[in-house]
N, C-alpha and C positions, 0 to 999 in steps of 0.2 A: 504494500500500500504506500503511495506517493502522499507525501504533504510538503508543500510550500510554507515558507515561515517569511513574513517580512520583520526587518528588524532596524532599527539603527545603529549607527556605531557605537551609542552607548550603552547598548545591549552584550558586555563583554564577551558572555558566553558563547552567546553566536556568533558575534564579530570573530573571538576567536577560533570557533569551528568553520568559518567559511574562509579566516586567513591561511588555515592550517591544509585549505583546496587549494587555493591561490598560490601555497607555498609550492607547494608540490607540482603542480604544473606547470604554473610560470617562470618559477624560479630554479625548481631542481631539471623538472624536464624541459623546459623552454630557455634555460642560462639566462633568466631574465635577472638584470641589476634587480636587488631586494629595494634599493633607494627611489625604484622607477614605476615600482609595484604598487608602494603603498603610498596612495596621494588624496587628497579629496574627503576622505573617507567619511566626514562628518557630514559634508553636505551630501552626500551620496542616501537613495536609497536603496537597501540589500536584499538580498533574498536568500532563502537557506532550500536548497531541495533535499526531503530524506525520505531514503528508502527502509520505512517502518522508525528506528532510533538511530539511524544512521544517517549523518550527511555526506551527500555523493555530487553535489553538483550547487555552485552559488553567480549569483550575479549581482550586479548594482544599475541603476543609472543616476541622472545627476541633471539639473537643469544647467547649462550655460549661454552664452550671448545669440547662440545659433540653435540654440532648440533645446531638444531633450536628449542627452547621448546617454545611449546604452552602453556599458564597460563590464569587464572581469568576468564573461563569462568561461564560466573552467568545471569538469565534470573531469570527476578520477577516471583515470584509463581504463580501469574494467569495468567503468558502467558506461562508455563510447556507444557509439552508434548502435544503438536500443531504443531512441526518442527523446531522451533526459534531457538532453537540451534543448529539446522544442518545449517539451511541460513550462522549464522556468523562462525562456523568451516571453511563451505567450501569456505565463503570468504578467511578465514584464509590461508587455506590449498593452495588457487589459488596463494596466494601470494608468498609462500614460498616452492610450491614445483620445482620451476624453478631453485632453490638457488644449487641444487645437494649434499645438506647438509643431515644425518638423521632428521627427523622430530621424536619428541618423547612429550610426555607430563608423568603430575604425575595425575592418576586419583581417583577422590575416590572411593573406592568399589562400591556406590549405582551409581556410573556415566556408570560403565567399559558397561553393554549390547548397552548405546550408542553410547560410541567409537567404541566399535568393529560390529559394522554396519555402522561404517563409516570410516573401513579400518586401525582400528590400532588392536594391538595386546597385548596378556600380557607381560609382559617379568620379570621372578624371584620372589622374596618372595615378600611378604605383608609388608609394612611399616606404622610406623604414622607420621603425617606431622602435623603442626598446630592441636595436638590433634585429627585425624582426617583416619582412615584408609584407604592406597593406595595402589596404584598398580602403575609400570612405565611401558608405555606401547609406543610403536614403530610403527611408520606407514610406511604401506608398500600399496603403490597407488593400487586402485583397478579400 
């Protein structure tokens, strides 16, 4: 049984169970700087996905100058391509597409065929972020 938890950063326990995704992914298996990882984080909102007492998968997003940007989605490697990432996107996406703001995110190349079967788009050239090549891509509801 799947549950979504939203939470704040001041919610330690959580914060600390969704950093300890974050760690693991971005940082152990993605060589992400740890200084590059963790930013934002108060204004951000979280999410916790768990499978029954477990969490397996977290997101945030954040309002800034240009919309509403989705961040930090990371799902532990044995729970991959199963759907867990779509559960907490479209939690995500429920929350924020009410806002009447663009919804955009930065995604990395090997992410982009999942975004865009769940409604976003590319938009412009190729960048690197945290060592790391992307795409910025725009959601447009389907």
């Amino acid at each position: 049984m799947f549950e979504v938890k939203r939470f704040s950063f001041s919610d330690k326990e959580l914060a600390d169970q969704a950093f300890a995704i974050r760690r693991k992914v971005f940082v152990d298996e993605q060589g992400v700087d740890p200084r590059l990882e963790y930013d934002h984080e108060e204004e951000s909102h979280h999410y916790l996905l768990f499978l029954g007492k477990t969490p397996i998968a977290t997101a945030r997003w954040r309002e800034t100058e240009k919309g509403i940007k989705l961040e930090r989605f990371a799902v532990l490697p044995s729970f991959r391509n199963r759907g867990i990432g779509e559960i907490i996107l479209k939690e995500a996406l429920k929350d924020v597409s009410l806002s009447g703001k663009p919804v955009y995110l930065h995604s990395q190349v090997k992410a982009m065929p999942f975004y865009q079967r769940n409604g976003f788009f590319k938009v412009g050239e190729q960048f690197t972020e945290a060592g790391i090549e992307h795409f910025l891509m725009n959601y447009s509801a389907v």
